[in-house]
C-alpha positions as CSV (number, residue, x, y, z in Angstrom):
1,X,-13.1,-6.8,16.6
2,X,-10.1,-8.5,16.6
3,X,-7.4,-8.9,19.3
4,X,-4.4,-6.9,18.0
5,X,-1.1,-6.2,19.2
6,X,-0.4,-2.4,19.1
7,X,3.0,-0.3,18.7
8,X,2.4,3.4,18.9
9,X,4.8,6.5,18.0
10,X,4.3,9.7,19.1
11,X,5.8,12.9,17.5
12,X,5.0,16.2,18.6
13,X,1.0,16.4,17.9
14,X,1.3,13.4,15.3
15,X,0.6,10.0,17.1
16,X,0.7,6.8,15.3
17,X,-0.8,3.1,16.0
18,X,0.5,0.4,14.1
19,X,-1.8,-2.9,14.4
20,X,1.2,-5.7,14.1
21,X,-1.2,-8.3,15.0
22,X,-3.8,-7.4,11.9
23,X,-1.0,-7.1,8.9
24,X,1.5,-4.8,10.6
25,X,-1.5,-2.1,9.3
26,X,-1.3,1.7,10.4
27,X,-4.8,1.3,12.3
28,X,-5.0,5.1,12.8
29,X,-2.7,8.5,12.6
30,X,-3.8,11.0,14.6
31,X,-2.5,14.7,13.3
32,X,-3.6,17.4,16.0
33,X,-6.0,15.4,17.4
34,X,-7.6,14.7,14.2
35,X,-7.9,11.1,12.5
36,X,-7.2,10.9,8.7
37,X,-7.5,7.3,8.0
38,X,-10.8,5.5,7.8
39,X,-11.3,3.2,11.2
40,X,-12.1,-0.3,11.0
41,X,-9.9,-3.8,11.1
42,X,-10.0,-3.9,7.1
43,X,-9.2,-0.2,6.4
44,X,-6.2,2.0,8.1
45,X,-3.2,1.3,5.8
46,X,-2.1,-1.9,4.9
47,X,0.6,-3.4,3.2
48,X,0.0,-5.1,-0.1
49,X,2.8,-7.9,-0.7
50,X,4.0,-10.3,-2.5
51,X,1.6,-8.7,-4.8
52,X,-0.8,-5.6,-5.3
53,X,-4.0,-5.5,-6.3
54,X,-5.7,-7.9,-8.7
55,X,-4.0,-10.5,-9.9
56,X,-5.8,-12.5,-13.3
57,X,-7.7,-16.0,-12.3
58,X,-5.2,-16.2,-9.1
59,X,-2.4,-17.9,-11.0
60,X,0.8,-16.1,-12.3
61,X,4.6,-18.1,-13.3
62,X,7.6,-18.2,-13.0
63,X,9.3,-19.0,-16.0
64,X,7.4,-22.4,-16.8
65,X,6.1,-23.1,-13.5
66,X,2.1,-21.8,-13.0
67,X,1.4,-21.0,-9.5
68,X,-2.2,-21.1,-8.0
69,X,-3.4,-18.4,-5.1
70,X,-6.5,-18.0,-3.3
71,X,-9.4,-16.7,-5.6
72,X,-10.7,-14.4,-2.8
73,X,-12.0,-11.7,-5.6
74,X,-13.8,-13.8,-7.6
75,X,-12.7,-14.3,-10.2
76,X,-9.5,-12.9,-9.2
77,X,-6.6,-13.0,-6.2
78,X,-6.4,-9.5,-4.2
79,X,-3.9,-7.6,-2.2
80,X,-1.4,-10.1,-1.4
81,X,-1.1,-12.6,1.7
82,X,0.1,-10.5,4.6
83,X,-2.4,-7.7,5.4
84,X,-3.7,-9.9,8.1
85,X,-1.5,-11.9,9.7
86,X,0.5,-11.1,12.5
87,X,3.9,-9.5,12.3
88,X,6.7,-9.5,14.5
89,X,8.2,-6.9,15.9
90,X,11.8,-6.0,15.9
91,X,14.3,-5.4,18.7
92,X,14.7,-1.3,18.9
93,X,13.4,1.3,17.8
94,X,12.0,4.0,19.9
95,X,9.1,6.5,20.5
96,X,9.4,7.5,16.8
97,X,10.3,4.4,14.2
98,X,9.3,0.9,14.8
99,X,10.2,-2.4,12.5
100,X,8.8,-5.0,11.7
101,X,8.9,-8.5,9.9
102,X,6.7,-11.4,8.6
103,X,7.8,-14.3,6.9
104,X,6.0,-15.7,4.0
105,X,4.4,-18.9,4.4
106,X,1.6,-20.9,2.3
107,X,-0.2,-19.9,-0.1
108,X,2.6,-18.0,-1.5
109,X,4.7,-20.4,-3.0
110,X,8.3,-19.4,-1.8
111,X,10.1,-19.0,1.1
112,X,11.2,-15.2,2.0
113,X,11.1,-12.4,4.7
114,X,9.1,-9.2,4.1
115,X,10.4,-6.2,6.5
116,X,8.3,-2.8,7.1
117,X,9.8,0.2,8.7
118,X,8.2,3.1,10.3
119,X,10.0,6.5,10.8
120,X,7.3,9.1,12.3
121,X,8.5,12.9,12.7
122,X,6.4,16.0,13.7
123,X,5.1,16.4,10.1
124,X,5.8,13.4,8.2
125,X,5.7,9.3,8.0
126,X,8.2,7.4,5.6
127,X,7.5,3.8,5.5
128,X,10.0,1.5,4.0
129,X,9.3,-2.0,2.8
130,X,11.4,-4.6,1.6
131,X,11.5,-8.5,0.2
132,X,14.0,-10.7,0.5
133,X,14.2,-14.5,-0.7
134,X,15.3,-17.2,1.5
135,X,16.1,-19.5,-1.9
136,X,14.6,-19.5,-5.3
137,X,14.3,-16.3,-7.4
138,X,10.3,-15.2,-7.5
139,X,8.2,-12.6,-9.0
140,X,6.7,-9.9,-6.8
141,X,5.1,-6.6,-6.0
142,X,5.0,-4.7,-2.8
143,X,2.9,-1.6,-2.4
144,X,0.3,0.0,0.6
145,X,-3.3,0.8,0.5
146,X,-4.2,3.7,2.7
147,X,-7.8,4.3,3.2
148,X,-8.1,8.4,3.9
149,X,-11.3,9.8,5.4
150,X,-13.1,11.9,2.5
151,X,-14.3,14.2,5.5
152,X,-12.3,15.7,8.6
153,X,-15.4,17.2,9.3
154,X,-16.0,20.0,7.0
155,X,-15.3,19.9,2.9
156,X,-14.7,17.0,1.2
157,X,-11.0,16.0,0.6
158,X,-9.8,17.2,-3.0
159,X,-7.1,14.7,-4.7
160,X,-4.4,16.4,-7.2
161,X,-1.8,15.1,-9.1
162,X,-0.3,14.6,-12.6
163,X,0.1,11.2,-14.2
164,X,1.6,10.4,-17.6
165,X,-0.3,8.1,-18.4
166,X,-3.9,5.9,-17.3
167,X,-4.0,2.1,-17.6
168,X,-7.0,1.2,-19.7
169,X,-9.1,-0.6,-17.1
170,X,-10.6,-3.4,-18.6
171,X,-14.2,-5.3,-17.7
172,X,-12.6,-8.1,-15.3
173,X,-11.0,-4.6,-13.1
174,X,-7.4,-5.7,-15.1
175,X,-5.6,-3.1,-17.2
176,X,-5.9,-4.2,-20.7
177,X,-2.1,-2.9,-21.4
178,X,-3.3,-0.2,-23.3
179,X,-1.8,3.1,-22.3
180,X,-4.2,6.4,-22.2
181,X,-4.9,9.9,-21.5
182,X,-6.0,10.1,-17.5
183,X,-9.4,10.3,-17.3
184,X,-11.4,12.3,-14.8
185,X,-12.5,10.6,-11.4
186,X,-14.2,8.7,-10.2
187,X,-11.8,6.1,-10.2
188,X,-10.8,2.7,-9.4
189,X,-7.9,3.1,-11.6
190,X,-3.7,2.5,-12.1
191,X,-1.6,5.7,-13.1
192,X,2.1,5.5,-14.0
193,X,4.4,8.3,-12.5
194,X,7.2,7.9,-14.0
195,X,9.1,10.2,-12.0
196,X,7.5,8.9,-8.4
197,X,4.7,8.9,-7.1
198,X,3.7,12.5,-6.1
199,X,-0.2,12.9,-4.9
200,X,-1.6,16.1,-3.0
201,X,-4.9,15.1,-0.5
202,X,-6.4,19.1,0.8
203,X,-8.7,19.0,2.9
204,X,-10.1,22.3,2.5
205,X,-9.2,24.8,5.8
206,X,-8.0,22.0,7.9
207,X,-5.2,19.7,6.3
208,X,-2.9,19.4,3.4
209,X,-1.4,15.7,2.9
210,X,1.0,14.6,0.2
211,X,1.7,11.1,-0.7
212,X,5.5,10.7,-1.9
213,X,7.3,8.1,-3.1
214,X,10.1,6.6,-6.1
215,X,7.6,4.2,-7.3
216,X,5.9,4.4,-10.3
217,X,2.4,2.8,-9.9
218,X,-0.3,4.8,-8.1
219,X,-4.0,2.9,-7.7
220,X,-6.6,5.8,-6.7
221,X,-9.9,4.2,-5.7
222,X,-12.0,6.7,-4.2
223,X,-15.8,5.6,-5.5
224,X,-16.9,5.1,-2.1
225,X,-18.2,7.6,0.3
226,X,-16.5,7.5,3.2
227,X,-12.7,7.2,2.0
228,X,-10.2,7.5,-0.8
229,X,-7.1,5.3,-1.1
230,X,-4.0,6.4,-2.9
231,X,-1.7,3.4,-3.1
232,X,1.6,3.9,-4.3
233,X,3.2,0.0,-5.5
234,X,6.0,-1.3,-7.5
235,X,3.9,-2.4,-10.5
236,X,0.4,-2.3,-11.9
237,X,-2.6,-5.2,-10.9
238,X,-1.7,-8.0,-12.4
239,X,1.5,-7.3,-12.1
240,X,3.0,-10.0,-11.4
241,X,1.8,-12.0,-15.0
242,X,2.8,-8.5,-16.9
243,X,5.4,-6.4,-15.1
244,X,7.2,-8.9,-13.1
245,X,9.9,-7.9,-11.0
246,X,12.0,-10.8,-9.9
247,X,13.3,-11.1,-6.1
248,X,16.6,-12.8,-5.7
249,X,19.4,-13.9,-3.4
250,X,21.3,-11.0,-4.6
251,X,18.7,-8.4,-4.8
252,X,15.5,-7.8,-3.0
253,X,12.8,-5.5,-3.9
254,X,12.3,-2.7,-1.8
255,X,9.6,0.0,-1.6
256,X,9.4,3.4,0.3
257,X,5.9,5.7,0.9
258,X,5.9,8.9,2.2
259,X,3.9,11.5,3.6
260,X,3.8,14.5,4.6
261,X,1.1,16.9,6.1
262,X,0.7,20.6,7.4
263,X,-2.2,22.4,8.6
264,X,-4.0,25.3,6.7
């Protein structure tokens, strides 16, 4: 295990760990006593920035510069540079919201500061995450990848919602660009929501747990046993080479994730 500095928030029965010393991760959330997310110093929640996902042959521009990252999905770069470093924590706060800030270094080639902020009540966590440059103008994406338990110890979780539209996932795990009809599970697959991200998790007689969110981009992956993720980002894999979104010195990007539970 790795050493980890720890913030926790409490809110009547909900009681949340943040791991700032493992990618400023949510490590666990604790609802009644119950634990949701899957346990483990790769799994929790963690933030996906300055990209999400895949990104093609770890390279992406900026207008006619090509940029290399770490191939550490062969063949392709995954989830970003910050979901295991330490973060710092900010001045503040209080038994219910904690923030936080990391600021990018090598391999990503620019300079910038990425802030999270958690805001726990009673039945809900927002999260908010924002980019800022400290120079040049860059391409980025910023997104989280919670890993929910499938079980709470009874029925399987059930997943609901209602895309517009499925990415056609392509052999290399990248969408092709081609737009279809949503498939059924199991999937490992990008969604648009055009309208935000809106995904229901039921847990059968025990919990009810919707993801929220103004994004457009929801990646469900739940083809393994013990979890399903449902990660609500700013653009598709590969973003960053097809839907850029550029950060500048007049205008971050920012991101917000919601949830919100009740018992049944």
């Amino acid at each position: 295990m790795k050493t980890q500095e720890t913030a926790t928030l409490v809110a009547g029965d909900a009681e949340l760990t943040v791991q700032s010393g493992n990618g400023c991760r949510i490590g666990s959330l604790r609802i009644g006593g119950t634990e949701v997310l899957r346990q483990g110093d790769h799994f929790g929640s963690f933030p996906m920035a300055p990209w999400c996902g895949r990104t093609e042959n770890g390279q992406f521009r900026n207008g006619g510069q090509v940029h290399r990252l770490p191939v550490n999905s062969p063949p392709h770069a995954i989830h970003g540079t910050v979901r295991d470093k330490p973060w710092r924590r900010a001045r503040g706060g209080g038994d219910t919201q904690a923030v936080f800030t990391y600021d990018l270094v090598e391999p990503w080639p620019y300079s910038g500061r990425i802030t999270q902020i958690f805001e726990l009540d009673e039945s809900s966590l927002t999260v908010r995450m924002g980019l800022e440059t400290y120079g040049d103008s860059f391409p980025a994406q910023l997104g989280w990848h919670p890993w929910f338990l499938r079980n709470l110890g009874r029925e399987d979780v059930t997943i609901d919602f209602d895309p517009a539209w499925q990415e056609e996932r392509g052999a290399d795990h990248l969408p092709t660009g081609k737009r279809i009809d949503p498939l059924p599970g199991p999937w490992d697959d990008c969604f648009g929501m055009p309208d935000g991200v809106a995904v229901t998790l039921t847990w059968p007689e025990q919990l009810e747990l919707k993801v929220s969110g103004p994004e457009q981009w929801v990646v469900i992956y739940d083809e393994q046993p013990e979890a399903v993720c449902v990660e609500p980002q700013t653009g598709p894999p590969n973003g960053l080479n097809t839907e850029p979104r550029l950060v500048t010195p007049i205008e971050p990007l920012e991101a917000t994730m919601r949830w919100d539970w009740r018992p049944l």
